[in-house]
C-alpha positions in Angstrom: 12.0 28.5 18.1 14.1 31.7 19.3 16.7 32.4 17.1 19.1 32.3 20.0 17.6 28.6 20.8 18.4 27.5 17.6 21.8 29.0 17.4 22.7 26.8 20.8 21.1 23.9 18.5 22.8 24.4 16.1 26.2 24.1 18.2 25.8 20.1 18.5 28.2 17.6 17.0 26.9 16.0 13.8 26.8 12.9 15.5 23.8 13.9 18.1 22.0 16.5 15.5 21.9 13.3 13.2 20.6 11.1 15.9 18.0 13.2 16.7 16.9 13.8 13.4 17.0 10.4 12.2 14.1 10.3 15.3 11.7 11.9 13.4 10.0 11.2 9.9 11.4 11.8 6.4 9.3 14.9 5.8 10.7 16.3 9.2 13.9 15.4 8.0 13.6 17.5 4.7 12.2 20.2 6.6 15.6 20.8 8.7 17.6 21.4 6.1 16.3 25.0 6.0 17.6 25.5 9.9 21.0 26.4 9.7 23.9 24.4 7.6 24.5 22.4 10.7 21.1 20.8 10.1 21.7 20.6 6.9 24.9 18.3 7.0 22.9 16.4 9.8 19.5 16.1 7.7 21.6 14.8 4.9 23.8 12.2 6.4 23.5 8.5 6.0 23.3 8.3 9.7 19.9 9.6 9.4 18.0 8.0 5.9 19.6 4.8 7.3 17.1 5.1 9.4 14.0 5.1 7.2 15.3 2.1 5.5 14.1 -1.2 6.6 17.2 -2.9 6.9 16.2 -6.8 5.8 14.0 -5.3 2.6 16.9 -4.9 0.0 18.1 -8.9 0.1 14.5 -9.6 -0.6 14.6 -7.7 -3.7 14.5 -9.4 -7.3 16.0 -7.3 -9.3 19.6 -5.8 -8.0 19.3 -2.2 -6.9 21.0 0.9 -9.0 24.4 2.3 -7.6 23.4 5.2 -5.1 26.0 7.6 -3.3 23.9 8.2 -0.3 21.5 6.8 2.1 19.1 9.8 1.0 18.9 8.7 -2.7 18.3 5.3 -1.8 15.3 6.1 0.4 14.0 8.6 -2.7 14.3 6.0 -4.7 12.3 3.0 -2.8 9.3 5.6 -2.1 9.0 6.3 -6.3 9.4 3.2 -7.1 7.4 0.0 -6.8 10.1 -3.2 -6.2 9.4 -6.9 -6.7 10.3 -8.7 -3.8 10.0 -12.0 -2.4 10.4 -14.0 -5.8 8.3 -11.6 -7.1 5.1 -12.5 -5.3 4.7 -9.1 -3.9 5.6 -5.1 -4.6 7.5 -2.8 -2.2 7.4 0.9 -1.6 7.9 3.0 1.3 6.0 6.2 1.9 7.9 9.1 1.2 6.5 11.3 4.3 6.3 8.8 6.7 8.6 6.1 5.8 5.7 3.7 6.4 6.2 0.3 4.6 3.7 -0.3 1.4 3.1 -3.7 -0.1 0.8 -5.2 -2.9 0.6 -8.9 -3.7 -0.2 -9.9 -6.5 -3.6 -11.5 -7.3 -1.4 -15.3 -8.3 -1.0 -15.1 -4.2 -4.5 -13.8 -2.5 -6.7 -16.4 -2.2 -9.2 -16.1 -4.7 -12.7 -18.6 -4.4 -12.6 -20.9 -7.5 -9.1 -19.2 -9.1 -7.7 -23.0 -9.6 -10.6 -23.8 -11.8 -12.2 -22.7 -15.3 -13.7 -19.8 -13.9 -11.0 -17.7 -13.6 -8.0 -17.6 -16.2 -4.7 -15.8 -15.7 -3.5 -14.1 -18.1 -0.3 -11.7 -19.1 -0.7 -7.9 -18.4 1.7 -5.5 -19.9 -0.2 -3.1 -17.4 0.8 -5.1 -14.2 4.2 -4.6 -12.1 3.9 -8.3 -12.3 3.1 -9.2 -16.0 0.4 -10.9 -14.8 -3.4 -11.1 -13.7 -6.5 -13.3 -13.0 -9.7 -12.4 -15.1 -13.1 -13.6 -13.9 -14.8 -15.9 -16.6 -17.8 -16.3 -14.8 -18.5 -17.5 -11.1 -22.1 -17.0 -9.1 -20.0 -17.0 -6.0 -17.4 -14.5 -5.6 -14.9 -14.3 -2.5 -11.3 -12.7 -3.1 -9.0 -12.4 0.6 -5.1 -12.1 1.8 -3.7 -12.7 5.1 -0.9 -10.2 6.1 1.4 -10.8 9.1 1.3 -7.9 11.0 5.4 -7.6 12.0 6.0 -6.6 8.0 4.0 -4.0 8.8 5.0 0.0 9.9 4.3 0.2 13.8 1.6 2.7 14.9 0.6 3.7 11.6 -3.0 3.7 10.4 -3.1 1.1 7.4 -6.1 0.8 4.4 -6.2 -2.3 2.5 -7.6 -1.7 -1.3 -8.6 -4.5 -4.0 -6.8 -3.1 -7.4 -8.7 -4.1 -10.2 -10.2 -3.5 -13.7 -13.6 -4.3 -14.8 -13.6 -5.5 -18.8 -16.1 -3.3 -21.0 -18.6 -6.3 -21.1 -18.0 -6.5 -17.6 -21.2 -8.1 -15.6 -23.1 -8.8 -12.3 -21.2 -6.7 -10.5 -23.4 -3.5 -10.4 -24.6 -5.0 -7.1 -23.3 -4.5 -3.8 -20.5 -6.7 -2.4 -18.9 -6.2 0.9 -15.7 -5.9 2.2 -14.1 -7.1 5.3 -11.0 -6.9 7.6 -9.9 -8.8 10.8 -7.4 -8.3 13.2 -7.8 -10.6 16.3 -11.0 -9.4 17.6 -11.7 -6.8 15.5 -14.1 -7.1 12.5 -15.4 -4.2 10.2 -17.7 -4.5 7.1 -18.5 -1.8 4.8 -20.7 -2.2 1.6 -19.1 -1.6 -1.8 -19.6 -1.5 -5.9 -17.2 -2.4 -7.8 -18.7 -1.0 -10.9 -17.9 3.0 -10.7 -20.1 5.6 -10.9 -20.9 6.9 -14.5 -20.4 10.5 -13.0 -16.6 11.1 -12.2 -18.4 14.1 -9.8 -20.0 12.3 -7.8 -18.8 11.2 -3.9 -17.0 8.1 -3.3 -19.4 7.2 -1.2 -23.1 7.2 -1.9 -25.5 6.4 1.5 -23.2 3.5 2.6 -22.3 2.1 -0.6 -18.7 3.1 -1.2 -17.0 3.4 -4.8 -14.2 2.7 -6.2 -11.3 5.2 -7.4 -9.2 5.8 -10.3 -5.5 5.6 -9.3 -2.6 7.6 -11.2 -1.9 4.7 -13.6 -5.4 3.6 -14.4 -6.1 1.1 -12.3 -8.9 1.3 -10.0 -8.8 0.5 -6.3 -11.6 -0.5 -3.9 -10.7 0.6 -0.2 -11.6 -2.5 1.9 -11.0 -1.4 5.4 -8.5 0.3 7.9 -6.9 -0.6 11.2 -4.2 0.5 13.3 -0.7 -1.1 13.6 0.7 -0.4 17.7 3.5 -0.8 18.7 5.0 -4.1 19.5 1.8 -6.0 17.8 2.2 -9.2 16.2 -0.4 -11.8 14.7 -1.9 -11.4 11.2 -4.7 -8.5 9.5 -7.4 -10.6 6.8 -9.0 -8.1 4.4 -11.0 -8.7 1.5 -14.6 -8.6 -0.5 -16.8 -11.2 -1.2 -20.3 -11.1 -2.5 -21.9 -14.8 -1.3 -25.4 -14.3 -0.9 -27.1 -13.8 -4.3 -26.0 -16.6 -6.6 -26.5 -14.4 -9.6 -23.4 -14.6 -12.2 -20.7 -12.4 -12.6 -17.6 -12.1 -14.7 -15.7 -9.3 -16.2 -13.1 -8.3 -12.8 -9.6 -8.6 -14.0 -7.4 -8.4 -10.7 -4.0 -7.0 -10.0 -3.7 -7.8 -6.5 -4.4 -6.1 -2.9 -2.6 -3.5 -2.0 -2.1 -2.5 2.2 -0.5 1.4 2.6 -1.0 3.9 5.2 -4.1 5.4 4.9 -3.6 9.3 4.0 -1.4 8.1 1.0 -3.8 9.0 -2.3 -3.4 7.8 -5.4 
């Protein structure tokens, strides 16, 4: 942009520089603050981060939100932090580049083959946002899914879907591949996975087509079990999820947090 372009710019009312701005992403929105200080009194009004914010996600909150003086600080604070919503059933987060919406529901809520019965046990978790998780006793058959609505979702954004989990040191059967599935409308893909990681931390996620799973930042491990794209104006509902139904050996040792659905370039 020609300095004399972005002096004209720059000669906008508040109102319209904010509008504008608030038409773009957070990150875009950070970025104009360097302009002039025109842009930055537009990047920073409320105008603007009100615009990232969902605005039916705070009522669903459990816990009542800290005392922010700006729109800005809010949306900083809901892309750091993870939020119980929904009577605590699932997290919230929103990306902090995109202000794409990120959820995880717990594993009391996924359907999980068998979870009602002694096979699986749930137990506390001072390691778990929700204090709790379901710990695989033993089961030959092994099937773990969640149905999302698609309208909670970010519009054309790229979504991954990822089982978070933990595998107990005497951890077993599940050296083996499984696979992992997600379905929106007509769409189906299948991709073969091991839960138990690699031994070497150097080697590839993904070894011929078995993928692995990951460490996340807070020691957890997550599984990626598929992506698809959210366009504009969709509706209906995204299943994801890994089962492993055709070789009735046993298996037990998975401790599960829950599944987790975020944009895909987000790393953890």
């Amino acid at each position: 942009m020609k300095s004399n372009d972005r002096c004209e710019i720059s000669r906008l009312s508040n109102d319209i520089l904010s509008h504008v701005i608030s038409l773009t992403s957070p990150k875009d929105a950070s970025r104009f603050q360097v302009i002039s200080p025109a842009f930055k009194s537009a990047s920073n009004s409320d105008a603007v981060w009100e615009r990232f914010i969902p605005s039916d996600i705070i009522s669903r909150f459990v816990d009542p939100l800290p005392v922010f003086y700006s729109k800005k600080e809010l949306f900083f604070h809901l892309s750091d932090h993870d939020a119980l919503i929904d009577d605590g059933t699932m997290t919230f987060r929103l990306d902090r580049k995109t202000g794409a919406k990120i959820y995880m529901v717990r594993a009391k809520n996924i359907a999980i083959a068998w979870a009602d019965t002694q096979y699986w046990q749930r137990v506390p978790s001072h390691d778990s946002r929700f204090g709790e998780v379901a710990t695989l006793l033993l089961v030959w058959w092994l099937r773990i899914s969640h149905t999302f609505n698609i309208k909670e979702l970010s519009p054309e954004t790229m979504y991954a879907s990822y089982l978070v989990f933990k595998l107990e040191d005497d951890s077993d059967g599940l050296d083996d591949p499984q696979q992992t599935f997600v379905t929106v409308g007509n769409y189906q893909a299948r991709h073969n996975v091991c839960l138990q990681p690699e031994d070497d931390e150097m080697l590839p996620e993904t070894i011929g087509n078995i993928r692995f799973p990951k460490e996340r930042q807070n020691g957890w491990m997550e599984m990626e079990l598929g992506k698809f794209y959210v366009d504009k104006g969709e509706s209906g509902e995204v299943s994801t999820g890994l089962e492993e139904i055709s070789k009735l050996y046993s298996k037990r040792g998975l401790i599960v947090e829950g599944i987790e659905i975020r944009p895909k370039e987000i790393d953890h």
